[in-house]
Every structure is written in structure tokens, then in C-alpha cells.
N, C-alpha and C positions, 0 to 999 in steps of 0.2 A: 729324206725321210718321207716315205707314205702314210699316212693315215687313212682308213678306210673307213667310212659310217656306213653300215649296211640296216638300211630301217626297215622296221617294222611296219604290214599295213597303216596305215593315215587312222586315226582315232574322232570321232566325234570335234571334240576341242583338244588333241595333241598328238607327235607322230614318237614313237619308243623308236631303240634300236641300241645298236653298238656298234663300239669303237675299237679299232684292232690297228695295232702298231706295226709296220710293217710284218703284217700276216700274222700278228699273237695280237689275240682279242685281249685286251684292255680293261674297258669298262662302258658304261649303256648311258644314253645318249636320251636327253626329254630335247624335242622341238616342238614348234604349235603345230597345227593340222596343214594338212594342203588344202587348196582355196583355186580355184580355176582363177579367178579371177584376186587378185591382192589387196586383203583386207592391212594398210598400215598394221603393226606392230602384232599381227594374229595369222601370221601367214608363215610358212616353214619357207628355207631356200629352194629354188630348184635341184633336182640332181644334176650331176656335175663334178668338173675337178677342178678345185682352186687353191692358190698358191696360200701359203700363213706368212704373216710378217707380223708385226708388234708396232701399235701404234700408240705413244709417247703425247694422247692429248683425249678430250674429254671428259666428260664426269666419271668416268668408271675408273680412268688410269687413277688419279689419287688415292681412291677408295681403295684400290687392289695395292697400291704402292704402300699404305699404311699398314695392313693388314699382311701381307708376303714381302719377309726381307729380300727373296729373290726378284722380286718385281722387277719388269724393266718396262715395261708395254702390255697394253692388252692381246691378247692371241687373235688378229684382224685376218678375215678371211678376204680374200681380194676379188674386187671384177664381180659381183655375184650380177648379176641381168636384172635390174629395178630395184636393189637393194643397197644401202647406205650399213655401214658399219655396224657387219655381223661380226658378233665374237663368240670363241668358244669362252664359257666360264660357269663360276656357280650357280647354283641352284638347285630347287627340291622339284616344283612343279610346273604347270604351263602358266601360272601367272607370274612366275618368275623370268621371261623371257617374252621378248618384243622380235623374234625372228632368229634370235639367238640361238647357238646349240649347247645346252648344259649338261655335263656330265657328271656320273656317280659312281663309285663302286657296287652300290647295292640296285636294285630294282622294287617297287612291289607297287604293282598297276603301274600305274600312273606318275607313280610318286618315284626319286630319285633320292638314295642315304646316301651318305658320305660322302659326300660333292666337292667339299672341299680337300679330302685327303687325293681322289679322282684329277682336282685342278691342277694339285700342289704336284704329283708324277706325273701328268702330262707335262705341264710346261715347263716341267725342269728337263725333261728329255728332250724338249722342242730343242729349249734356251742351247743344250747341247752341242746339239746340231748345229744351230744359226752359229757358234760358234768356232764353227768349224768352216763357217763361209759355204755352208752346201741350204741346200732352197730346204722347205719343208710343203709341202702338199696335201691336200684333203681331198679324198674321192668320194663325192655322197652317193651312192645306189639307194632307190627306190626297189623295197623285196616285191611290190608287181606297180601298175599302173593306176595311181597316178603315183 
């Protein structure tokens, strides 16, 4: 499976964009802003392709496990270059994410609606897939520099 984030210019304090499932756009994407230099928990990933896997530990796995009977792990983006466990998951705005990518069905500005119906079809297509023993991958594009 490909996932594709293609963002939005970089925002003040957060980066828009959207999420397209092997080639059908999906749903839009809040990340924090770019930062030349890495501000801890206010900084967006590099662009780049990285692999998704599900990881089964931290604060967020129980939270997510109580909440979605399908839970199994949080959606862990792999290898990112100076970053520690990015995940994609819920949320409305940039103070809801520490380098995270959240997604939504809706958009407006800044703000992200129905985030969690957005979680809930993503990860059941990922889960899909992983079950099928085939890799799942994210390609983040920057729409210009940085």
C-alpha cells in the first residue's frame, strides 16, 4: 500500500495537506510547521518515504486500544532522520500533535473535522493490508521548498 501526503505550503504554526490512498485522495492531513532547525514536539517530519508498522507500547497505544475495538498498535512511521515515534492519529489542530500527522475528513483553515471517522478508515485499510503480510508506506511531498 502507498500512502501519499502531498502538503500544503508550511503555515506560520502548522503544515495542511492531504492524504491519498494509492492515487484516490482520502482525506487532509494537520502537521506542525517546518523549522530549519528542530524545535522538540513543534516541528513537522522531513519529506521523504517511510515504511508504517504498528507499535504495541506507549501512552497512546492504550488510549487508542480502549477507544477502537479494532486497535492493535498505533500507525508508527519508521527511520524518520532525528525523530522518535511519529504516528499518524487523531486530532483537530496543531496543538494536538507533537510532530505527529493527524488526519480528518473535513478541513477549515487550520482546523481538522472528523478526525476520528478519517483514523477509523485509514487504519482499517492499513490493518488490511498488514494482513495480507504486504509492507504499507507513506510518501511525504513538500508542494515547494521547504
Amino acid at each position: 500500500m502507498h500512502l501519499l501526503l502531498q502538503r500544503d505550503p508550511s503555515q506560520s504554526d502548522c503544515t495542511t495537506g492531504k492524504l491519498f490512498i494509492d492515487g484516490e485522495r482520502y482525506c487532509y492531513t494537520l502537521e506542525d510547521e517546518f523549522r530549519a532547525v528542530k524545535v522538540p514536539g513543534e516541528t513537522r517530519i522531513p519529506a521523504g518515504i517511510y515504511e508504517i508498522k504498528l507499535r504495541a507500547a506507549g501512552g497512546m497505544h492504550p488510549k487508542y486500544a480502549a477507544r477502537f475495538p479494532f486497535h492493535r498498535g498505533m500507525l508508527w512511521i519508521q527511520e524518520v532522520p532525528g525523530f522518535e515515534y511519529i504516528y499518524i492519529h487523531i486530532g483537530n489542530t496543531d496543538d494536538d500533535t507533537n510532530g505527529c500527522i493527524l488526519v480528518g475528513m473535513v478541513r477549515d483553515g487550520a482546523t481538522l473535522g472528523r478526525s476520528l471517522e478519517a483514523y477509523a478508515g485509514l487504519y482499517q485499510a492499513i490493518i488490511t493490508v498488514m494482513d495480507r503480510k504486504e509492507r504499507v508506506w507513506i510518501e511525504v511531498r513538500n508542494s515547494q521548498a521547504p
